[in-house]
N, C-alpha and C positions, 0 to 999 in steps of 0.2 A: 455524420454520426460517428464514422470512424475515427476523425479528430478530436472529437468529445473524449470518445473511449480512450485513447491514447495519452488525451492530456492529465484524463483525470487517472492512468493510473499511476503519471509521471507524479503527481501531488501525492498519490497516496506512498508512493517507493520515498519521497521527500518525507512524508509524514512516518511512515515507518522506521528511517534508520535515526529521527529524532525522538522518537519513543522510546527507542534503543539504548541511545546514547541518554538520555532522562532515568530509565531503569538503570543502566549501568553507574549512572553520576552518582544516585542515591543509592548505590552496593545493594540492589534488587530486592529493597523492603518493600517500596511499592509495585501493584500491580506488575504485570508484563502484560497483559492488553493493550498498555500503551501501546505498544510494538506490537502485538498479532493480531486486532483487528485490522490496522490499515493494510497492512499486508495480505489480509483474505482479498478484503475492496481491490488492490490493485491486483491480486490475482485473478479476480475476476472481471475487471476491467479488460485486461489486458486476455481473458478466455475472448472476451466480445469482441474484442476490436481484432483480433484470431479467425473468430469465427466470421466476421463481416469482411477481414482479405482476402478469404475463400471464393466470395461471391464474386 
C-alpha cells in the first residue's frame, strides 16, 4: 500500500507541473485547476504514504 501511495503521488507531481506548464503555454487564459488539482491528490497521496512510514 505504501508503494501505491508513493507511486501515485510521483504521477500526480508529473501531472502537475504539466498543468503548469499548459497554463503557462496558453498565457493563463485557461483554467489553473489544470495544475491545482493534481497537486491537492499528490498531496494527499503523499499525507498517506506519511502516515503509513509511521506505522
Amino acid at each position: 500500500m505504501k508503494k501505491l501511495f508513493l507511486l501515485l503521488s510521483a504521477v500526480f507531481v508529473i501531472l502537475t507541473f504539466a498543468g503548469a506548464a499548459y497554463v503557462l503555454y496558453h498565457n493563463g487564459t485557461v483554467n489553473a485547476g489544470y495544475a491545482c488539482v493534481p497537486m491537492v491528490l499528490a498531496l494527499a497521496c503523499l499525507s498517506c504514504y506519511r502516515k503509513l512510514q509511521k506505522k
